[in-house]
C-alpha positions in Angstrom: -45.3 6.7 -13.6 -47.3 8.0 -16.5 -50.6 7.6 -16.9 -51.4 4.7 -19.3 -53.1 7.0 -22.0 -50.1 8.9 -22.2 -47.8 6.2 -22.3 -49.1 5.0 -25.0 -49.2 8.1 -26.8 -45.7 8.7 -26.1 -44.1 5.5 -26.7 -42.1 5.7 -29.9 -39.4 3.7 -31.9 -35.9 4.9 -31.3 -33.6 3.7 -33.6 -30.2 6.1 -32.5 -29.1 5.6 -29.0 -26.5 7.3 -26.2 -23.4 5.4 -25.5 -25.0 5.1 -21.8 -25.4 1.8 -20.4 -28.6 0.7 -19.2 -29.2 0.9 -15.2 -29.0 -3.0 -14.1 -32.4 -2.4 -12.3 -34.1 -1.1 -15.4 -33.0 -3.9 -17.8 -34.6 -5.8 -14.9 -37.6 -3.8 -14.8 -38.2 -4.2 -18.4 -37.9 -8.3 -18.2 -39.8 -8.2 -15.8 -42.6 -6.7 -17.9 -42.1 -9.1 -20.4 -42.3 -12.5 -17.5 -45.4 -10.5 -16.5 -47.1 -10.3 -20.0 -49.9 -12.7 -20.5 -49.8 -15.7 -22.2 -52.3 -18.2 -23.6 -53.5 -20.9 -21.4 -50.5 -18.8 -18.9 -47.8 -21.7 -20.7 -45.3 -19.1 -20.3 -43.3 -20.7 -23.4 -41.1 -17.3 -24.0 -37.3 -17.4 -23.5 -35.8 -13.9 -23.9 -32.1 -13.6 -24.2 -30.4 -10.2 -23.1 -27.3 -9.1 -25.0 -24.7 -6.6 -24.4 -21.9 -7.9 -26.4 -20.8 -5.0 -28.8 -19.6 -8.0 -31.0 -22.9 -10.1 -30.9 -24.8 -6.4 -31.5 -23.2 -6.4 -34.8 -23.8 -9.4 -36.3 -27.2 -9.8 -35.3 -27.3 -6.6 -36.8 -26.7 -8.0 -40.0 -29.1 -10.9 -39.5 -31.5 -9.6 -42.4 -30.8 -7.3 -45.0 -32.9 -4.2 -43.9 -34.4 -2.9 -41.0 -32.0 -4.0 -38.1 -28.7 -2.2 -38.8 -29.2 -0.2 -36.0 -29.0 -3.0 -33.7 -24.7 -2.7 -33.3 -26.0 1.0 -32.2 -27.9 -0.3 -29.0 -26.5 -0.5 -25.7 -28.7 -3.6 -25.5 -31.1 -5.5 -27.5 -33.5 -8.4 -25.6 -34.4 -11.5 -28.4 -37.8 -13.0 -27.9 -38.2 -16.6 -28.4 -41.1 -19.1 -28.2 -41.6 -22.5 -28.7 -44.3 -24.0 -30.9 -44.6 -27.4 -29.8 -45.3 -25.7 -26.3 -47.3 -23.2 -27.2 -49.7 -23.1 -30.5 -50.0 -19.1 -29.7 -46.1 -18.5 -29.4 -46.1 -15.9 -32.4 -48.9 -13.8 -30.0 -47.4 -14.2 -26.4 -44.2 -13.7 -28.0 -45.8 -10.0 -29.5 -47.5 -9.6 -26.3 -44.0 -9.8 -24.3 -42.4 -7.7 -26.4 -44.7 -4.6 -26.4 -44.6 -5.0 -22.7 -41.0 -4.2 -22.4 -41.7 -1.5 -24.8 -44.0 0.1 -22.5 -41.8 -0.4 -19.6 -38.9 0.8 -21.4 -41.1 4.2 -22.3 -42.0 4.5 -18.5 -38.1 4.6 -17.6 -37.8 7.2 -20.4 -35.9 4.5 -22.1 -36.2 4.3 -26.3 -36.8 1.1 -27.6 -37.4 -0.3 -31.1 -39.1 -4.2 -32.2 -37.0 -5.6 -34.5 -39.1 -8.1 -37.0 -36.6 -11.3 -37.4 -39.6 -13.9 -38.2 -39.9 -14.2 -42.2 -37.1 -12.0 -42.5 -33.4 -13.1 -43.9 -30.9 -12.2 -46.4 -31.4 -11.6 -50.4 -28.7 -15.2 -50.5 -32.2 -17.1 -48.6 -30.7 -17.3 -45.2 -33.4 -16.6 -42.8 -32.5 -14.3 -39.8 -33.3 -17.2 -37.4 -30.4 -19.1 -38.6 -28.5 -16.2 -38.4 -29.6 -15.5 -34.8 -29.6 -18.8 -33.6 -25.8 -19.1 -34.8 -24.7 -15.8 -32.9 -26.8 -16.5 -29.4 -26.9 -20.4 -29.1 -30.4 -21.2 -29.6 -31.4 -25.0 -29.2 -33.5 -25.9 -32.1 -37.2 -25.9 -31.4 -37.2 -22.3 -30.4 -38.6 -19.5 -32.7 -36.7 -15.9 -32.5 -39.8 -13.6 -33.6 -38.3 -10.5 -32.7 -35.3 -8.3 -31.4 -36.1 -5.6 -28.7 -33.8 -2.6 -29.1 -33.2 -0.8 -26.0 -31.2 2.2 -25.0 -31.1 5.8 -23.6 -32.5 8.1 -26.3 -30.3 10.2 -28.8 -32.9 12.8 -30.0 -36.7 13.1 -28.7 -39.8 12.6 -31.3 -43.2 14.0 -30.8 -46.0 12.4 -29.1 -48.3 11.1 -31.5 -50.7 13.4 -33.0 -54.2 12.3 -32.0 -56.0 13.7 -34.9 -53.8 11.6 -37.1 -55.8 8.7 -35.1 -57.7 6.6 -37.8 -60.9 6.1 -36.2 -62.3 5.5 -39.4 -60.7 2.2 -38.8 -63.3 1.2 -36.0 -66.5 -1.0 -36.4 -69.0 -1.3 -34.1 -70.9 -4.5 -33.9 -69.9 -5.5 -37.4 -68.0 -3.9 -40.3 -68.9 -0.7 -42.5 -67.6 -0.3 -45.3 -66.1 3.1 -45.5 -67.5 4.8 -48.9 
C-alpha cells in the first residue's frame, strides 16, 4: 500500500483500458471502499450497480453526448446512485463514494475515470438519467450522479507535478484577494 500522499499524487483518470478483466477480489475491494466512505448522518443512501455487460458498456456509453464514450472501452464501470428523499446530502456521499473507489482503484494499480451523468444528456434534451435508468433498471426515486470507470491501465501518465499545485488558492482564516 502506498502512502496516502502519494496516492493522491498518483491517482489519475484513465480513459483507455487493457482487454483484462478485473480480479473478482479487487472489484470487491474497490466496493468495498465505496460501502466504507462516509456518509451524512451515516444514512448510507448509495446504491452502486456493477456492470460488465459489453452491451450495457455501450449504451451507457452513449448516455450523454460527450465525455463518456469511453465507457464501451472499460472492462467495468460501477454507477453511483443516491436517493434524495433519504438523504438531503446524496449529491455529496454519492461524490464521497465515488473518489473512494478511485483511490482504491489507484492502490490496486487499477485506472479509473468519474464519469459526470447528473445534468448531463443528449443535444435532443434527454437527460443521461433517463438514459441510464432505461439500460440498468433503476426504480424511480434514485439519482445516478456518476459512472466509475474502471480497468487495467493502457498507457501510464505522470504523477502530478507539485509545483503546478495552486496554493494561491488557499485562505487562511478568511479570503485574500489575490492582486
Amino acid at each position: 500500500m502506498k502512502a496516502f500522499k502519494d496516492l493522491v499524487q498518483t491517482r489519475r483518470s484513465y480513459r483507455k483500458f487493457t482487454d483484462e478483466e478485473i480480479d473478482p477480489e479487487d472489484l470487491k475491494l474497490i466496493l468495498r471502499a465505496a460501502l466504507m466512505a462516509p456518509t451524512s448522518k451515516s444514512t448510507r443512501a448509495w446504491q452502486f450497480v456493477v456492470v460488465d455487460d459489453k452491451l450495457d458498456l455501450e449504451k451507457l456509453s452513449d448516455a450523454k453526448n460527450l465525455g463518456g464514450q469511453f465507457l464501451k472501452d472499460a472492462p467495468v464501470a460501477i454507477a453511483v446512485l443516491g436517493d434524495p428523499l433519504r438523504d438531503d446530502c446524496w449529491i455529496e456521499d454519492c461524490a464521497v463514494a465515488a473518489i473512494s473507489m478511485q483511490y482504491q482503484a489507484e492502490d490496486l494499480g487499477l485506472g479509473s475515470c468519474w464519469v459526470q451523468m447528473r445534468g448531463r444528456g443528449l443535444d435532443d434534451g434527454t437527460p443521461a438519467e433517463t438514459v441510464i435508468r432505461g439500460v440498468l433498471d433503476i426504480p424511480e426515486g434514485l439519482n445516478c450522479l456518476c459512472i466509475v470507470a474502471v480497468g487495467h491501465k493502457a498507457e501510464e501518465r505522470k504523477p502530478q507535478n507539485e509545483d503546478r499545485l495552486k496554493w494561491e488558492n488557499v485562505h487562511l482564516n478568511k479570503f485574500r484577494q489575490n492582486d
